[in-house]
KOLBALO-163770 format. One record per residue: residue number from 1; residue in one letter; x, y, z of N, C-alpha, C, O in turn. Coordinates in steps of 0.1 Angstrom, whole numbers, plus 5000, padded with zeros to 4 digits. Layout:
BEGIN
{NUM "a" {X Y Z} {X Y Z} {X Y Z} {X Y Z}}
...
// end
This chain:
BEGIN
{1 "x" {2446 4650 8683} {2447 4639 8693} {2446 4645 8707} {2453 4654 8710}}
{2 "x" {2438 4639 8718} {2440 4640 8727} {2450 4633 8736} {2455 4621 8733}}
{3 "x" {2454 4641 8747} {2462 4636 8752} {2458 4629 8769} {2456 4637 8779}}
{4 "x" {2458 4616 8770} {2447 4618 8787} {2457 4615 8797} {2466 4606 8796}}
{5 "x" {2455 4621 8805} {2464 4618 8821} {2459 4608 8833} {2447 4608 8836}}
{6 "x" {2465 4604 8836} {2460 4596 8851} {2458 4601 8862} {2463 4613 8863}}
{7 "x" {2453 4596 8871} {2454 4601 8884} {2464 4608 8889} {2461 4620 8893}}
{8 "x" {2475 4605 8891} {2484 4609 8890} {2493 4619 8883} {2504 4622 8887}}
{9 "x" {2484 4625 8868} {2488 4635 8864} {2502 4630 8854} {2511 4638 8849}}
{10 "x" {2501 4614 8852} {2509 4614 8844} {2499 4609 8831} {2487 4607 8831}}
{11 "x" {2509 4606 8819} {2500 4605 8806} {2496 4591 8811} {2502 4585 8820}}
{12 "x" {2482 4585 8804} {2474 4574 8809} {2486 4560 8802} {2496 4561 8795}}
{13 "x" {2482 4554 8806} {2487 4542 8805} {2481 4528 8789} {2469 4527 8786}}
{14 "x" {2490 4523 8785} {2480 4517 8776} {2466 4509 8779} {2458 4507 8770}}
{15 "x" {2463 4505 8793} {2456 4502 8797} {2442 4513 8795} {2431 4510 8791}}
{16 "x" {2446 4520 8799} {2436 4534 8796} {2433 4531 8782} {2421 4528 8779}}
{17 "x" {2440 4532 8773} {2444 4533 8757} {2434 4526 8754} {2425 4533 8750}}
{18 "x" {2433 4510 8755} {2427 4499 8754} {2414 4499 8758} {2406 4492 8751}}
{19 "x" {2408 4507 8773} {2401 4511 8776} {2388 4515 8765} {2378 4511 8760}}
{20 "x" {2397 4529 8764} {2390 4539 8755} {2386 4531 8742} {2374 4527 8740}}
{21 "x" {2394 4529 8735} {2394 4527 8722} {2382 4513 8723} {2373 4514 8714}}
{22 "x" {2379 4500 8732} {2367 4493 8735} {2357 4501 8738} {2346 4498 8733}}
{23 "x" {2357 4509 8745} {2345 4517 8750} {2335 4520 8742} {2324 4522 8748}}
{24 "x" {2334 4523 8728} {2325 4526 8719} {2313 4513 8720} {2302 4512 8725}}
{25 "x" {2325 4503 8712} {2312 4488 8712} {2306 4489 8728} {2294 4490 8730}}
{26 "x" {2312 4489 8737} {2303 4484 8752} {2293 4499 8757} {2286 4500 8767}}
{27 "x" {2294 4507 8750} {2283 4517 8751} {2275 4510 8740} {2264 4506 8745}}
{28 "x" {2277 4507 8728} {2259 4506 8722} {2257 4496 8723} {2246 4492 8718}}
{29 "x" {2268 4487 8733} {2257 4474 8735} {2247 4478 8750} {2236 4473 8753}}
{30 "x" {2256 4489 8758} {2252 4492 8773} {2236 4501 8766} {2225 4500 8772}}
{31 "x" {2237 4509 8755} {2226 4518 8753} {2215 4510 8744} {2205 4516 8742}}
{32 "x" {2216 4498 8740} {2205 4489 8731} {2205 4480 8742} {2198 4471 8737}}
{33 "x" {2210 4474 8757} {2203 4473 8769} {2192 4478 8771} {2181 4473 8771}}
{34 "x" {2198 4495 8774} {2189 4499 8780} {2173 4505 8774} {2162 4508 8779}}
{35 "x" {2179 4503 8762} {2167 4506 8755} {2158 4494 8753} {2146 4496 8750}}
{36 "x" {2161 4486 8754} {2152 4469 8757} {2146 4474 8768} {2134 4476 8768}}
{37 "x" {2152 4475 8775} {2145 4474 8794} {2135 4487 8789} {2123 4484 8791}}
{38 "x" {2137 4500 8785} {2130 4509 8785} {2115 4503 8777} {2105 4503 8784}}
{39 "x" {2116 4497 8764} {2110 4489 8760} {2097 4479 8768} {2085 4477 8767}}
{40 "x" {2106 4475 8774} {2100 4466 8781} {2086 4474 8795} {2074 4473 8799}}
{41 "x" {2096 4479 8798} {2086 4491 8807} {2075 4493 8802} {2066 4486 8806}}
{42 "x" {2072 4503 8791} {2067 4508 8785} {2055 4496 8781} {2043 4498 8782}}
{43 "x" {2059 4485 8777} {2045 4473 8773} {2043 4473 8791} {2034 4480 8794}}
{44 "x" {2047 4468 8799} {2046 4466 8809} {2029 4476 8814} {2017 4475 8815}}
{45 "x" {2039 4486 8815} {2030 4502 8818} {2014 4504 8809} {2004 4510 8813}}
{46 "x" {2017 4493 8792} {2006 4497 8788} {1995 4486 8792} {1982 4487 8791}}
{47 "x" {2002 4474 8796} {1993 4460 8801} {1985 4467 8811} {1973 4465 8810}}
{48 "x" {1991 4476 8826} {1987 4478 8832} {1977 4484 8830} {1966 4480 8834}}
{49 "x" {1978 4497 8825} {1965 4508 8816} {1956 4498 8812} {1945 4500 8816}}
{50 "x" {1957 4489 8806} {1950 4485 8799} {1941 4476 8808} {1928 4474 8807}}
{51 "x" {1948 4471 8818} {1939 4462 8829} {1932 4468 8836} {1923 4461 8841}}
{52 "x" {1932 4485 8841} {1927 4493 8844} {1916 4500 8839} {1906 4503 8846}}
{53 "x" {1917 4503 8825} {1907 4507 8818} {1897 4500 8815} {1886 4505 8812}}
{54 "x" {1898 4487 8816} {1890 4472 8817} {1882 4467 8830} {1872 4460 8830}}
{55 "x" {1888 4472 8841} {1892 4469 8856} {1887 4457 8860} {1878 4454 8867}}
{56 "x" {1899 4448 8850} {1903 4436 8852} {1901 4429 8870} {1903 4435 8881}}
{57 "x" {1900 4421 8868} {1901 4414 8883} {1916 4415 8887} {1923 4420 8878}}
{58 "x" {1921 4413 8898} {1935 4409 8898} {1939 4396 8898} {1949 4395 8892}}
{59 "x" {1937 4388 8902} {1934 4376 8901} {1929 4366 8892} {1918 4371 8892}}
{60 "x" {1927 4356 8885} {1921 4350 8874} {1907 4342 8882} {1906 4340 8894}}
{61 "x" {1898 4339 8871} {1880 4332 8882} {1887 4323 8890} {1887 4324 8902}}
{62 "x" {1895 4312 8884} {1903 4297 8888} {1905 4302 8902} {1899 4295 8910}}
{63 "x" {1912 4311 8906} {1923 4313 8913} {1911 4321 8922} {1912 4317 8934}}
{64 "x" {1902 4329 8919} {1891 4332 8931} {1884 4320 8937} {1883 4318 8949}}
{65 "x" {1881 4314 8928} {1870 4300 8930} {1876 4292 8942} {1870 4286 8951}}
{66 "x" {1890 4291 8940} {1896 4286 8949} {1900 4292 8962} {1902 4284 8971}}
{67 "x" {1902 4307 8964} {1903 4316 8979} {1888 4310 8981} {1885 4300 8987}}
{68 "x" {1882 4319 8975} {1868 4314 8983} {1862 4301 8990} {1852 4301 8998}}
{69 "x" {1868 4291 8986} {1867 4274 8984} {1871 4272 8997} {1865 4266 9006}}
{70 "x" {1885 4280 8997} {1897 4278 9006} {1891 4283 9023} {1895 4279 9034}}
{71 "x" {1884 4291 9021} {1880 4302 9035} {1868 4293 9040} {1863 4297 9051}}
{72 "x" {1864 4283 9034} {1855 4275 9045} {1840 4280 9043} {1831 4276 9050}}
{73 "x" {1838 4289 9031} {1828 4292 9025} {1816 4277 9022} {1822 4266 9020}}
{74 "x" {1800 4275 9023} {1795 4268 9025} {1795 4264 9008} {1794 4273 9000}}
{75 "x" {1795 4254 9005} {1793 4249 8987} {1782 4249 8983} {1779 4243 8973}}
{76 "x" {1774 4255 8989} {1762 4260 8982} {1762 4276 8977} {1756 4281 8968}}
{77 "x" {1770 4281 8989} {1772 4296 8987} {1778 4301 8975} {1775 4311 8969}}
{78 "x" {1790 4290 8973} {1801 4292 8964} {1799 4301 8950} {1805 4311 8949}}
{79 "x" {1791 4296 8941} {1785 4303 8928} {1780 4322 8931} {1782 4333 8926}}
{80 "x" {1771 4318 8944} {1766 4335 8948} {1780 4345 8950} {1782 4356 8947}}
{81 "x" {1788 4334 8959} {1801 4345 8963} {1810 4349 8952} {1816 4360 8951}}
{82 "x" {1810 4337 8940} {1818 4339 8931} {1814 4350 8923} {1822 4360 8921}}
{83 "x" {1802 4348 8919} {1797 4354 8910} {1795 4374 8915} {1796 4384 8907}}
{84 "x" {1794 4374 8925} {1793 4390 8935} {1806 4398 8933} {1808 4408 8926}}
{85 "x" {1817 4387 8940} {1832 4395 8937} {1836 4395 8924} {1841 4406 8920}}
{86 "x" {1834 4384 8914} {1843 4390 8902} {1834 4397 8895} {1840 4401 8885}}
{87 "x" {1819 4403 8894} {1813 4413 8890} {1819 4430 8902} {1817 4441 8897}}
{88 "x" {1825 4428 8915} {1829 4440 8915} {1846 4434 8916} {1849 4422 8919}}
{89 "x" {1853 4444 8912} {1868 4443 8917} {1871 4449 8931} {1878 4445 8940}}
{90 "x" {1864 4458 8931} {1865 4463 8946} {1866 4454 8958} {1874 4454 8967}}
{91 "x" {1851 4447 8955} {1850 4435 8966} {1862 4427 8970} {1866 4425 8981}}
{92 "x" {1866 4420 8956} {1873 4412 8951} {1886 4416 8959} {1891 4407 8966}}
{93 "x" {1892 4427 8959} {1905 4436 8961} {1903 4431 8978} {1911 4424 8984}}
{94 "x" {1892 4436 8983} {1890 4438 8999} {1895 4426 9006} {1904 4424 9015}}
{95 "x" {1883 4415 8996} {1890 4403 9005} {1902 4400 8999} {1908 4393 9006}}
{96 "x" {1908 4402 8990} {1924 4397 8986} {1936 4405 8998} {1947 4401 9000}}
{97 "x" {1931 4416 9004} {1939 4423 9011} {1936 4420 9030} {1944 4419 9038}}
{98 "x" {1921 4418 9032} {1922 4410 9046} {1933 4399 9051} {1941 4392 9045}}
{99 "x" {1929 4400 9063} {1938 4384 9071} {1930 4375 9066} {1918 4376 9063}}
{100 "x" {1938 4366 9064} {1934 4351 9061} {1922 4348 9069} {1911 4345 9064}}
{101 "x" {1924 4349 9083} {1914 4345 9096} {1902 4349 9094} {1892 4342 9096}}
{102 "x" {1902 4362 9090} {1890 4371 9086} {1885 4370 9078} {1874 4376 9078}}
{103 "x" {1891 4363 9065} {1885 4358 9054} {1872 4358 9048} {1867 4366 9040}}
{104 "x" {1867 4348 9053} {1850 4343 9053} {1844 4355 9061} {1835 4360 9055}}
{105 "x" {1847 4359 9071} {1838 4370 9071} {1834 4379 9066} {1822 4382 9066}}
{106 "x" {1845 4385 9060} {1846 4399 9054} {1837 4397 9043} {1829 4405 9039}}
{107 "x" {1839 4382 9035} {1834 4372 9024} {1816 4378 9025} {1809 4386 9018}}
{108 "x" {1814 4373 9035} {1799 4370 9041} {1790 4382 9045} {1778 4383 9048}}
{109 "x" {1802 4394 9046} {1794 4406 9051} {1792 4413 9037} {1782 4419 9032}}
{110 "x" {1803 4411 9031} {1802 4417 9018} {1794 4411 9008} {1792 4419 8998}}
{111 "x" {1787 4398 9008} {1780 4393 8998} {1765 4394 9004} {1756 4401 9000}}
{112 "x" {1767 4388 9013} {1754 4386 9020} {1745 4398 9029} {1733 4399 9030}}
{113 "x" {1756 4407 9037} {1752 4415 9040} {1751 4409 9058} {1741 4414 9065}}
{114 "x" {1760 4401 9062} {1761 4396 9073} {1776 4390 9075} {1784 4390 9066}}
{115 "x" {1779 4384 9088} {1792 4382 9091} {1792 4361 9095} {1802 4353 9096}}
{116 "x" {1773 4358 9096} {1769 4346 9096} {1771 4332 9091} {1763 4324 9093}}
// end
């Protein structure tokens, strides 16, 4: 048996006692936590790889059709612009990362090959 001391260098207290002796169950519930979350990472990480190896859009078409819609783009243009960015991601990335303001331009330089 061990014997454990307190702070104070006297023997621990039943509190300590009670401590210890719980401590087992709240470790393998604290270690089958963590091993979920670890879990979870891990699909996380492989969704990612996986959107990469694909190089997925970041965004869904719905959700393009609509920035573009949104930027004041002409409705006739609409299908050419759509169709340009989600064939590259890159494009796609550029305008998702400009200013709002700048939008349509960057849209128009990059599709069309003008700022017009």
């Amino acid at each position: 048996m061990v014997t454990l001391y307190g702070p104070n260098g006297d023997e621990s207290s039943d509190l300590l006692l009670e401590i210890i002796l719980f401590c087992p169950n709240e470790m393998i519930e604290m270690k089958e936590s963590m091993n979920m979350v670890a879990e979870a990472l891990r699909e996380g990480n492989e969704i990612m790889r996986e959107r990469q190896k694909y190089d997925l859009p970041p965004i869904s078409g719905e959700e393009t059709w609509n920035l573009i819609e949104g930027c004041g783009c002409e409705a006739a243009s609409l299908p050419e612009i759509y169709c340009a960015v989600m064939n590259d991601v890159n494009k796609l990335r550029m305008i998702l990362q400009c200013p709002l303001e700048a939008r349509k331009a960057v849209i128009m330089q990059l599709v069309f090959g003008s700022s017009n």
